[in-house]
C-alpha positions as CSV (number, residue, x, y, z in Angstrom):
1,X,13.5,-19.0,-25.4
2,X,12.4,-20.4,-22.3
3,X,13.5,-21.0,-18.8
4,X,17.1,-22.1,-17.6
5,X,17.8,-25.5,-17.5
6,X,19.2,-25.4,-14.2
7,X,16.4,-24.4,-11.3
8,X,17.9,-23.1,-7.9
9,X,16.7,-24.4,-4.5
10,X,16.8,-22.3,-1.3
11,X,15.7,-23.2,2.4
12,X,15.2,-21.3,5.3
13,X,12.9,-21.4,8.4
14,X,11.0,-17.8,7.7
15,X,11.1,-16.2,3.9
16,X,9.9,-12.7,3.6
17,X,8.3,-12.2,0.6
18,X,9.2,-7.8,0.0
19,X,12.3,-6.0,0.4
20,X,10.2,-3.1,1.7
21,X,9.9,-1.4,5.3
22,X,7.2,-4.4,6.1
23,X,10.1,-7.0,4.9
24,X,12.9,-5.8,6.7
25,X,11.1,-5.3,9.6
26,X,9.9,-8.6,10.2
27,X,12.9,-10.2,8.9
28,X,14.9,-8.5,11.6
29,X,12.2,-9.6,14.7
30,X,11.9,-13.1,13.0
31,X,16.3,-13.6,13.0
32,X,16.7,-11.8,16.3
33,X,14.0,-14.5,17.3
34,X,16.4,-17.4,16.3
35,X,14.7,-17.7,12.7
36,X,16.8,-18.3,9.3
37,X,15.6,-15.3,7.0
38,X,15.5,-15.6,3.8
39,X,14.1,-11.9,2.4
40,X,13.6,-12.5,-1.7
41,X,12.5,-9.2,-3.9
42,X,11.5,-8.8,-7.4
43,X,13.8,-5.5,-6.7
44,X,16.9,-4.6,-5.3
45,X,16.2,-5.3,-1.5
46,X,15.7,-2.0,0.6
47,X,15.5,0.1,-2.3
48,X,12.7,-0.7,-4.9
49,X,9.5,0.6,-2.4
50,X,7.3,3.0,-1.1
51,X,9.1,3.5,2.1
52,X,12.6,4.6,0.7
53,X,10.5,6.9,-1.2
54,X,8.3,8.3,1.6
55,X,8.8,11.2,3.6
56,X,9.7,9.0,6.6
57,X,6.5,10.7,8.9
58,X,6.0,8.2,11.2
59,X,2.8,8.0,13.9
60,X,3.7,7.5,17.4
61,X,1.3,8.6,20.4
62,X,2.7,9.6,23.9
63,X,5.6,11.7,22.9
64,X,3.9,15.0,22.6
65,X,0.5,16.1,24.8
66,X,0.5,14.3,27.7
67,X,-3.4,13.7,27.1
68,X,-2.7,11.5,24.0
69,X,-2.8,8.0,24.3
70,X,-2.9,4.4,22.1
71,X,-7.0,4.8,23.0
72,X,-7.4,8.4,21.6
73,X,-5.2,7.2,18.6
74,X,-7.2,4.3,17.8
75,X,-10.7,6.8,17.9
76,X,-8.7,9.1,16.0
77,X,-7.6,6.3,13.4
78,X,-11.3,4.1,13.2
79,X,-13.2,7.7,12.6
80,X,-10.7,8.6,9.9
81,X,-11.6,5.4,8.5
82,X,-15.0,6.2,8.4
83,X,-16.1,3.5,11.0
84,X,-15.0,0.1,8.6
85,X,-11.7,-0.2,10.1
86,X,-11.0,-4.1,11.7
87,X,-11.2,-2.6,15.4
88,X,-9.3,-5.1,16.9
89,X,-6.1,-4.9,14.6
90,X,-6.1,-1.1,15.0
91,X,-6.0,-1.2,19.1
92,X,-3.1,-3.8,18.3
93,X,-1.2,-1.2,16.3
94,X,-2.5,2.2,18.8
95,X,-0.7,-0.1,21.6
96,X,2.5,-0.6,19.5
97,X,3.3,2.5,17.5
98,X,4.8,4.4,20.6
99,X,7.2,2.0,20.7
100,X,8.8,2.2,17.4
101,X,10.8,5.0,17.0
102,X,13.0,3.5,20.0
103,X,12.8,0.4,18.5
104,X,14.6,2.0,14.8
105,X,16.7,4.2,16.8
106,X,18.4,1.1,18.4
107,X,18.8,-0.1,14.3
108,X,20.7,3.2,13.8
109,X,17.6,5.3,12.5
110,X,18.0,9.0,13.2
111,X,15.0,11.0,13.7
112,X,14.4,15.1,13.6
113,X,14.3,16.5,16.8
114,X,14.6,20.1,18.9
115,X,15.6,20.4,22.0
116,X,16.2,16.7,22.4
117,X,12.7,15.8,21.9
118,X,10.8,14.6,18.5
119,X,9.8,17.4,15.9
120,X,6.3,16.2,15.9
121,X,3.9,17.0,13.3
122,X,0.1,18.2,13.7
123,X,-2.2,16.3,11.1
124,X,-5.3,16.4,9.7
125,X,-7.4,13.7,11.3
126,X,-5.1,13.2,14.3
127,X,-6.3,15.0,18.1
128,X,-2.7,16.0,18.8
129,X,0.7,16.4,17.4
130,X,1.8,12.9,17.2
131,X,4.2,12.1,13.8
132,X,7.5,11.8,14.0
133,X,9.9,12.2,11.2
134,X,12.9,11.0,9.7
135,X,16.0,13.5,10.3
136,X,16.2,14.3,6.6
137,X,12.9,14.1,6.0
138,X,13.2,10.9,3.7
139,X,12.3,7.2,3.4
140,X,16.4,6.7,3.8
141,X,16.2,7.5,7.2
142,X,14.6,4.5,8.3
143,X,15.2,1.7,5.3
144,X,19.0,2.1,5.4
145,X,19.3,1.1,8.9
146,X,16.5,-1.3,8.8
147,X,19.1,-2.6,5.9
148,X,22.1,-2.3,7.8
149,X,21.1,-4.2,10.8
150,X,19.4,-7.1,8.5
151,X,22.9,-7.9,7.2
152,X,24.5,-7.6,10.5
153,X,22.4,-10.0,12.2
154,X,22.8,-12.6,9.0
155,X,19.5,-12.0,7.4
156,X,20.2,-13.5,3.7
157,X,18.8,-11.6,0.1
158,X,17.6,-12.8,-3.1
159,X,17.1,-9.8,-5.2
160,X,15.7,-10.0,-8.3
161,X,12.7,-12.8,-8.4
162,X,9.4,-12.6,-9.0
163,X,7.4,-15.0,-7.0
164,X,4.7,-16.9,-9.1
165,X,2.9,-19.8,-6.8
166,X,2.7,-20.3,-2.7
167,X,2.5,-24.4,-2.5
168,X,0.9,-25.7,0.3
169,X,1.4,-29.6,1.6
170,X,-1.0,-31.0,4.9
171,X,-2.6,-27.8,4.6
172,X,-0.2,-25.3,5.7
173,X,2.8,-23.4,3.1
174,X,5.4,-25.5,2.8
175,X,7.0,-24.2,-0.6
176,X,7.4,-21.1,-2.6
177,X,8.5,-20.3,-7.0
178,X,9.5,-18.0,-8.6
179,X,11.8,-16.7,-11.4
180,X,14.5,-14.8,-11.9
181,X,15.3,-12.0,-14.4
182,X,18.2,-14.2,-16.2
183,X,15.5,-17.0,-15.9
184,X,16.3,-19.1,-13.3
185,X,13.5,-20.9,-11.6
186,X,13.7,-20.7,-7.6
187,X,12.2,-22.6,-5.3
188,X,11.5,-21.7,-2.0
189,X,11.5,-24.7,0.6
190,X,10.3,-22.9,4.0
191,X,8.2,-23.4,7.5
192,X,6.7,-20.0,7.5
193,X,6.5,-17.2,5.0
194,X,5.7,-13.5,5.1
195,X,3.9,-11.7,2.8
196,X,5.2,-8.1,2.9
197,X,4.6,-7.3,-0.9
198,X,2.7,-3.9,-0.7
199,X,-0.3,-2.7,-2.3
200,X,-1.8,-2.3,-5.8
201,X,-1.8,1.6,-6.5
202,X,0.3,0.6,-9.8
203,X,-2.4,-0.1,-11.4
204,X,-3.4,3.6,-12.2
205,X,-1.8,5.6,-14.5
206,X,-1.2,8.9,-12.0
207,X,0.7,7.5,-8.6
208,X,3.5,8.6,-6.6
209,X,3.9,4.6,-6.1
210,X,7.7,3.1,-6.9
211,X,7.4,1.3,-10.0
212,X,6.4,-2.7,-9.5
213,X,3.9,-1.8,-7.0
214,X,1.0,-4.0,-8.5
215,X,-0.5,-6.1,-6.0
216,X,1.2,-9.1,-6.6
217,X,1.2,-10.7,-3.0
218,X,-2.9,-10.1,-3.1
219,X,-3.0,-11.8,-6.3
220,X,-0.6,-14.5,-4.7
221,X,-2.9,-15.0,-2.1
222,X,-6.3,-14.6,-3.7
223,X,-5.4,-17.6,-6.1
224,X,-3.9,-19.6,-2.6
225,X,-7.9,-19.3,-1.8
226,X,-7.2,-16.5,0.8
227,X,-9.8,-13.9,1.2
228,X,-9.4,-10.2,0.3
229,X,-11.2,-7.5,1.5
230,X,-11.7,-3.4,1.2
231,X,-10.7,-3.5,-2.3
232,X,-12.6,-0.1,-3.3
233,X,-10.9,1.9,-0.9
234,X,-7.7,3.7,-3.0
235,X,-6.2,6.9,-1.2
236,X,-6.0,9.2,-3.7
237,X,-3.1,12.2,-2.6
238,X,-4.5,15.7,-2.7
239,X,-1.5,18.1,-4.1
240,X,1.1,16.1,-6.3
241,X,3.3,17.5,-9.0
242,X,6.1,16.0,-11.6
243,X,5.3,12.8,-13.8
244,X,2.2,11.2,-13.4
245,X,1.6,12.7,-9.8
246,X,5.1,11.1,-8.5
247,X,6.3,13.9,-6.0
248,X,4.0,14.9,-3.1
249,X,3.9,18.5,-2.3
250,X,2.7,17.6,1.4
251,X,-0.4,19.9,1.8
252,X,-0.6,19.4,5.7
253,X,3.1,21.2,5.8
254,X,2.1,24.2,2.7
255,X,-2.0,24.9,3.3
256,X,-1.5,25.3,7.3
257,X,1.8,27.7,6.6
258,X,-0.2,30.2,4.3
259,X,-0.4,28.5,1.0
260,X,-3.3,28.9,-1.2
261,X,-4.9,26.5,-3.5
262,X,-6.6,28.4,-6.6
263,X,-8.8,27.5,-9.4
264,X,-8.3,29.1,-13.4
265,X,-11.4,31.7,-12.3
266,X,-7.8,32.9,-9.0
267,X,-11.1,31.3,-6.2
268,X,-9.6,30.3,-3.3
269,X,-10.8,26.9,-3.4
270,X,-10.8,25.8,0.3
271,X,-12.6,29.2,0.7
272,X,-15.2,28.6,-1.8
273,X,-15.9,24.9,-0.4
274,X,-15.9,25.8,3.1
275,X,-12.6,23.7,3.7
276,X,-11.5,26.0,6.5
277,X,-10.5,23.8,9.8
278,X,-6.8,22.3,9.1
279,X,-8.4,19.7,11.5
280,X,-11.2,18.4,9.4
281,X,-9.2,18.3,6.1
282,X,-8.4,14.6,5.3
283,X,-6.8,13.5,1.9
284,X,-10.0,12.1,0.8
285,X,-11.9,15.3,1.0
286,X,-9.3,17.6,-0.3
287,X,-8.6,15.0,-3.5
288,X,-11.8,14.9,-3.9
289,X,-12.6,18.5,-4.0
290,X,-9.6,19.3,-6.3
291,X,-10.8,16.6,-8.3
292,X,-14.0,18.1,-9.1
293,X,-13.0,21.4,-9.8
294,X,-10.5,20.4,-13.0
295,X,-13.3,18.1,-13.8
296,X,-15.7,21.1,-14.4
297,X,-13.3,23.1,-16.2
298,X,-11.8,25.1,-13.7
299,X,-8.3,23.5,-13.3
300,X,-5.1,24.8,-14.7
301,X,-2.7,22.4,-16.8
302,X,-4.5,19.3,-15.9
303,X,-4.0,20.8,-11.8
304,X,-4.9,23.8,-10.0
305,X,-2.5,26.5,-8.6
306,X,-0.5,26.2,-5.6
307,X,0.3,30.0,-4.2
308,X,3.0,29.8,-2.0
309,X,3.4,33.8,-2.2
310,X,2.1,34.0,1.6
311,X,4.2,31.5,3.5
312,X,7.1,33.1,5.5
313,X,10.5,33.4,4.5
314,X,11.8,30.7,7.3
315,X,8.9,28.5,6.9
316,X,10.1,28.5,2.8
317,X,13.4,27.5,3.4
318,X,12.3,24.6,5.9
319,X,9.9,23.4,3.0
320,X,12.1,24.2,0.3
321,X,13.9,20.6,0.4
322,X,10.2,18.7,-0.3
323,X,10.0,21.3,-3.8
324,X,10.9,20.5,-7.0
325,X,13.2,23.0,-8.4
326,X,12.3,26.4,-9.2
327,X,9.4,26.2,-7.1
328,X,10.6,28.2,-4.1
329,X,11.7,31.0,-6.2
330,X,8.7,31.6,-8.0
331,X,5.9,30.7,-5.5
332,X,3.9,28.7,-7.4
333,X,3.5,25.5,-8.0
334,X,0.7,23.0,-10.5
335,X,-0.7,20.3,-8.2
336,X,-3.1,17.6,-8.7
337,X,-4.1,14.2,-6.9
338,X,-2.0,11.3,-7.7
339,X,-2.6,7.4,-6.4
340,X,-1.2,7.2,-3.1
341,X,-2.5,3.9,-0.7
342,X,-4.5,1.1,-1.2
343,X,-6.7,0.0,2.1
344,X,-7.8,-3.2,1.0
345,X,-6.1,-6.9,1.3
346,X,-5.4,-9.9,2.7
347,X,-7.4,-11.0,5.5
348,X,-5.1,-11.1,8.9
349,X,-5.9,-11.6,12.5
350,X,-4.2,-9.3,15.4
351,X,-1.1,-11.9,15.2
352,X,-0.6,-10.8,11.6
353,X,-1.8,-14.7,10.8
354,X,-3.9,-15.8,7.5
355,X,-6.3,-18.6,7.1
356,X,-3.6,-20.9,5.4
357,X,-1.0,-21.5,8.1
358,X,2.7,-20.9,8.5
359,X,1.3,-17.6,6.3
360,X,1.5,-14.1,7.5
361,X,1.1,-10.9,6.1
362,X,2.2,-7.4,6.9
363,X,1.7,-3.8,5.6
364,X,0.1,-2.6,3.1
365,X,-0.6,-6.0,1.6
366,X,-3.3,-6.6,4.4
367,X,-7.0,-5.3,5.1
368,X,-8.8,-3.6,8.1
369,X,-6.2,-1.0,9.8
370,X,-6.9,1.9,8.0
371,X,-10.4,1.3,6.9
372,X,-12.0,3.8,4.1
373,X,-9.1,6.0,4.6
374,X,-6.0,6.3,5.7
375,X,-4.0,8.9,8.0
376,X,-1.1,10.2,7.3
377,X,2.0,8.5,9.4
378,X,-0.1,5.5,9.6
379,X,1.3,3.4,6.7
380,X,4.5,3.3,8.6
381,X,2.7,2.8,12.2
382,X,1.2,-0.2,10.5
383,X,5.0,-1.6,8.8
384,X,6.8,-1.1,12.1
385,X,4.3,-2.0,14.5
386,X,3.2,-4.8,13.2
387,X,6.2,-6.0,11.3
388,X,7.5,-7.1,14.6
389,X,4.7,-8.8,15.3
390,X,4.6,-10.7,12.0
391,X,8.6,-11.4,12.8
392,X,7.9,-12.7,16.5
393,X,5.3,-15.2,15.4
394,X,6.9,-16.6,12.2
395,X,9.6,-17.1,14.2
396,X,7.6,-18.9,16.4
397,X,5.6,-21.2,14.2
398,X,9.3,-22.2,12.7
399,X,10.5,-23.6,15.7
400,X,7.2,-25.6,16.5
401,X,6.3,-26.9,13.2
402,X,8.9,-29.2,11.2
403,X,8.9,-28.6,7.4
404,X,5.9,-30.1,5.7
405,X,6.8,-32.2,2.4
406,X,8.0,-31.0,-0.3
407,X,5.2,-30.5,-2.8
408,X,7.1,-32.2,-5.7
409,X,4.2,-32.1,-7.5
410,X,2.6,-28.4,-7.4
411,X,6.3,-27.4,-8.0
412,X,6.7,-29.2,-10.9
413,X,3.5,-27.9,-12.5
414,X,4.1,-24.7,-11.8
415,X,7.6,-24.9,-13.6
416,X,5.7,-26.6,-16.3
417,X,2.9,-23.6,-16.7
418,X,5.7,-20.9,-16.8
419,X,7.7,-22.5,-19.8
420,X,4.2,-23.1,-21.8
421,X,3.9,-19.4,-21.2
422,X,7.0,-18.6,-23.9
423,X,5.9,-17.5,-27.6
424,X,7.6,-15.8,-30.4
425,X,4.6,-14.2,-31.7
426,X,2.1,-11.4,-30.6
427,X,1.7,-8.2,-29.1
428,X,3.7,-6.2,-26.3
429,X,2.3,-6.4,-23.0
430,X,3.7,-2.9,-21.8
431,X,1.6,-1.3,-23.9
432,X,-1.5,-3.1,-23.0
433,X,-0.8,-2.4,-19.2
434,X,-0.6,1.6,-19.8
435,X,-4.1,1.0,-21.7
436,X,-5.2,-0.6,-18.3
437,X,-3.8,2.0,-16.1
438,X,-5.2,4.8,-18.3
439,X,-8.7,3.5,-17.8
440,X,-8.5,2.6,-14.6
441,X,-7.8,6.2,-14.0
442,X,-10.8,7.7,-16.2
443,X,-13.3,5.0,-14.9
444,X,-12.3,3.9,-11.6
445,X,-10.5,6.5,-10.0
446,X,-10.9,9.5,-7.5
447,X,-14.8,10.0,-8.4
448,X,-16.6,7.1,-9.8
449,X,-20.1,6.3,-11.1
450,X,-22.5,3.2,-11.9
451,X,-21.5,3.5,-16.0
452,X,-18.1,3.9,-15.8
453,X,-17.3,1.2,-13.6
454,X,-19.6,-1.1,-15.8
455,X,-17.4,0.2,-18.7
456,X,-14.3,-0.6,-16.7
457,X,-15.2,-3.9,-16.2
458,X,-16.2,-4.6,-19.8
459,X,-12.3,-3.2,-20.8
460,X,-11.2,-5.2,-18.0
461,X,-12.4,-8.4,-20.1
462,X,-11.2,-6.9,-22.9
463,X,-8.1,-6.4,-22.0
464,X,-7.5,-10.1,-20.5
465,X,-8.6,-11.3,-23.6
466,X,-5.6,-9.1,-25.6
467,X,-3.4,-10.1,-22.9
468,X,-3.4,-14.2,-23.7
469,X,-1.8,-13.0,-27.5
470,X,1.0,-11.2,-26.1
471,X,5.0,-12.3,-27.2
472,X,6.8,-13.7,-24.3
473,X,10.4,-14.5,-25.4
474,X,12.2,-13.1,-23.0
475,X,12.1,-13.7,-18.5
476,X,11.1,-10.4,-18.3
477,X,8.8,-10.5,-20.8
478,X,7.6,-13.3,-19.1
479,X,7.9,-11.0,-15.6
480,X,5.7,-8.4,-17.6
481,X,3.2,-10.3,-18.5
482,X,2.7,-12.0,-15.3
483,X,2.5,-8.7,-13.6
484,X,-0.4,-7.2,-16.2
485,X,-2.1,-10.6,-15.4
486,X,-1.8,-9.3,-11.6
487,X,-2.5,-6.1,-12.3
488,X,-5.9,-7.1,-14.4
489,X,-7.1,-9.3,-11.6
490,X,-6.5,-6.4,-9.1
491,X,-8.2,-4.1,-10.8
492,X,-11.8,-6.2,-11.4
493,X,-11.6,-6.1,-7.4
494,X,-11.5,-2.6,-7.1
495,X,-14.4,-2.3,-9.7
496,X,-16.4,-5.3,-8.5
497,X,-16.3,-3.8,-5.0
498,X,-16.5,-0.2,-6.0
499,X,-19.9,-1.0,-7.9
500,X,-21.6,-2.8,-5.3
501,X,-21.2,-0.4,-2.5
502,X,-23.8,2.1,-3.3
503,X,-22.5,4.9,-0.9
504,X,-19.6,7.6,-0.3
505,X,-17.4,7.0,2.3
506,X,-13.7,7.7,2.7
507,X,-11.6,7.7,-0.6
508,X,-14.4,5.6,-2.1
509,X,-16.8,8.6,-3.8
510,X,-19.8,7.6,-5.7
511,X,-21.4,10.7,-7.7
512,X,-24.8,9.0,-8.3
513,X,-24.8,8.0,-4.5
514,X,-22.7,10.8,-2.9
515,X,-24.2,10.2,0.9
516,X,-22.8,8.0,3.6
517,X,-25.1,5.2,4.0
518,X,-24.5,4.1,7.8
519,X,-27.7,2.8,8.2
520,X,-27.1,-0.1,5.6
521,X,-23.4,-0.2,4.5
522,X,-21.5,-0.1,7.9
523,X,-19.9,-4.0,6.2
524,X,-16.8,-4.8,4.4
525,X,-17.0,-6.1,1.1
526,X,-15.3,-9.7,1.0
527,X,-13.8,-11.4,-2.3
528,X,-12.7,-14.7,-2.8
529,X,-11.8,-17.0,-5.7
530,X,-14.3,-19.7,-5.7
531,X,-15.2,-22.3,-8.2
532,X,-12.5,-20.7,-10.5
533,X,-15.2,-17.7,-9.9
534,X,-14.9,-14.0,-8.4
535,X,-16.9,-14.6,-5.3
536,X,-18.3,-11.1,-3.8
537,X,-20.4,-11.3,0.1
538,X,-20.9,-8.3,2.3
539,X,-20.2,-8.7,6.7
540,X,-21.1,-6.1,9.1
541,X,-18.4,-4.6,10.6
542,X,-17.2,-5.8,14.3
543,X,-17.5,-2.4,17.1
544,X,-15.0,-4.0,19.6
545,X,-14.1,-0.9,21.4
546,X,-16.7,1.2,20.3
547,X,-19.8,1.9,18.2
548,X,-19.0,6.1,17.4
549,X,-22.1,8.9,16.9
550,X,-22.5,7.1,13.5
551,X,-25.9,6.8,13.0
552,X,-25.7,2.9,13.6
């Protein structure tokens, strides 16, 4: 019982912490910049994240309608967002997503086309047709290239490790720990790091998330004394089937092809909501709706019904590959919302930079692009686009900074902490963390109120309290209880922030204050770690570009 004896040393110029899209992304910009890569996963890199599991829909303006453009696409993305988006970082992204699909192409990506020209996709949210997608209509189509052309150009892997402390030295990162599942410990000795970790949709017990999705690079970076913000805003997916919501049934490709959604009373709910413009219906809405109707005891099997009996023959057998079995056949499908995105995290600037430097941070582990809501394609805009910026600069910073000292000392005490963590009696945390995800899905979930997220908060304490008995004897018990310890910290953000913003806006949906509130909650609600202390403060959003008929 303990750790190895032996610990493992590693050096490289730029470590990318995250095998994911994000990861490989800026590993490949940062070694095609003259950068030693180190990429180091708590998975198998490439494979254990959302983006192998997405269905590789991609944004990209200026392929399709000639009147499309990165300024349209940014209006398109900061009103989807509900007007809390960091305006600067989505113009950066709106001026870089066109780019991309060249950009993967030359790594070997394949994309579907007709004619010669990208298939493009017309969204909810977006003013044109502007999505690309992935030739088979998977994740694959992008990560194994991204993968491929990592190795080729001598980008090195460490699969397997979960990292547990960012060292600093002269005020900048210097040094990174970890452990490995056969309970190595691994230090990192670096001159810039990326932080490409993903979000914290884990930590709810319906999610269409990859397992090991928990937030750890936020909780990484909150205890590094980085700020966080956005933390109430979760993207909820509208029509998910199988396990725990874990397959998307993309409405946007079903509803706007003839599909029906019903309730147990055979209403046509769109109908009876007045959901009618394909144009107009976001994931937050339509979640949201659905949501309420099981709630008041009109949903099916935990769902409500999916009638595919009016979509055309050809358009079935396009779809047919994103159904689960059977489902094609019989017409009809059980779908219900499931955890899709988080919008809140770390703190960047437009050169993907944090407040501690030689730290960046890319993807879904950062705050401000998407705002209260997401679009669809614009998770993987946001990896791609600015992935290579995050890659460029780190690069960078390598070559004009020489390594800091070693922090001999912060190294040692964090090798010290782990092994004092190691017991032989008390409970399991795995079960504890289902108990956690459970309630964060009752209390804190698609449509919240002022009771149940002060009950969430009190199991929240609860629940950290049970967690400090449980039996580490094992690395991976020790991996398991370091992630619930994550996971508990991630989840007092999202209540914390979701009970002091009085309003409705985007994915964040307040029953007992159902109205937006522009006049007096156009701000982002800031955390930090202060005096060992949660540390919550509220600043008005920035209009950059432009202000929008918001009522400001």
């Amino acid at each position: 019982m303990g750790l190895a004896k032996e610990s493992k040393r590693f050096s490289c110029d730029v470590l990318v912490i995250g095998g994911g899209g994000a990861g490989l992304r800026s590993a490949i910009e940062a070694g095609e910049n003259g950068a030693r890569v180190i990429v180091v996963s708590k998975a198998k890199v490439g494979y254990g994240n959302n983006t192998i599991m997405s269905k590789a829909i991609l944004t990209s303006p200026g392929w399709g309608n000639s009147k499309d453009n990165p300024q349209v696409y940014l209006e398109d993305t900061i009103t989807g967002g509900r007007y809390i988006n960091d305006q600067k970082l989505v113009q950066v992204m709106a001026n870089e997503a066109g780019r991309q699909p060249s950009i993967l192409e030359k790594y070997g990506a394949s994309f579907s086309k007709k004619d010669n020209k990208f298939d493009l996709l017309a969204i909810p949210g977006h003013t044109y047709a502007r999505d690309v997608q992935g030739k088979n209509h998977k994740g694959k189509d992008y990560m194994l290239p991204l993968l491929s052309h990592a190795k080729k150009i001598g980008v090195d892997f460490v699969d397997k490790v979960f990292i547990t402390r960012l060292c600093s030295s002269n005020d900048r990162i210097a040094a990174v720990t970890g452990i490995s599942e056969e309970g190595t410990f691994v230090i990192f000795t670096v001159k810039s790091v990326i932080l490409a970790t993903g979000g914290y949709s884990q930590i709810y017990f319906n999610t269409s998330n990859t397992p090991g999705i928990n937030g750890d690079g936020l909780a990484l970076a909150y205890e590094s004394g980085l700020s966080l913000k956005d933390m109430e805003f979760v993207q909820y997916y509208p029509t998910a089937s199988g396990k725990r919501g874990s397959n998307l049934l993309l409405y946007e490709g079903f509803l706007f092809n003839g599909a029906v959604l019903k309730n147990s009373d055979n209403e046509n709910i769109l109908t009876k909501h007045g959901l009618n413009d394909p144009k107009t219906l976001t994931r937050d809405l339509l979640a949201q709706t659905i949501f309420k109707e099981i709630r008041d005891g009109l949903g099916v099997e935990n769902g409500v019904v999916m009638d595919l009996s009016a979509v055309s023959e050809e358009r079935l057998k396009q779809l047919k590959p994103m159904l689960p079995q059977g489902v094609a056949e019989k017409r009809t499908c059980i779908v219900s919302p499931t955890t899709h995105h988080s919008m809140g995290g770390v703190i960047i600037d437009t050169s993907t930079k944090t407040s501690l430097p030689g730290l960046y941070a890319v993807g879904e582990v950062c705050a401000g692009m998407h705002g209260a809501n997401r679009l669809a394609g614009n998770a993987l805009a946001e990896i791609f686009s600015m992935g290579g910026i995050a890659g460029r600069n780190a690069a960078l910073n390598a070559k004009e900074n020489d390594k800091s000292s070693v922090p001999e000392n912060l190294i040692e005490q964090e090798k010290e902490k782990l092994e004092s963590l190691f017991s032989d009696t008390g409970n399991d945390s795995i079960s504890l963390l289902k108990s956690l995800k459970k309630m964060m899905w009752l209390r804190a979930g698609i449509v919240r109120d002022l009771d149940d997220l002060e009950k969430a908060l009190t199991h929240i304490a609860d629940f950290r309290s049970e967690s400090q008995k449980c039996k580490i004897e094992t690395p991976k018990d020790l991996m398991d209880s370091m992630g619930l310890q994550n996971m508990l910290l991630l989840s007092e953000m999202v209540c914390r922030s979701a009970l002091l913003r009085t309003e409705t806006r985007g994915s964040h949906c307040r029953s007992d204050y159902p109205l937006e509130d522009n006049a007096n909650w156009l701000k982002n609600i800031v955390v930090r770690k202060e005096n060992n202390e949660m540390r919550m403060e509220m600043q008005p959003v920035q209009m950059e570009y432009k202000s929008y008929n918001c009522n400001c």
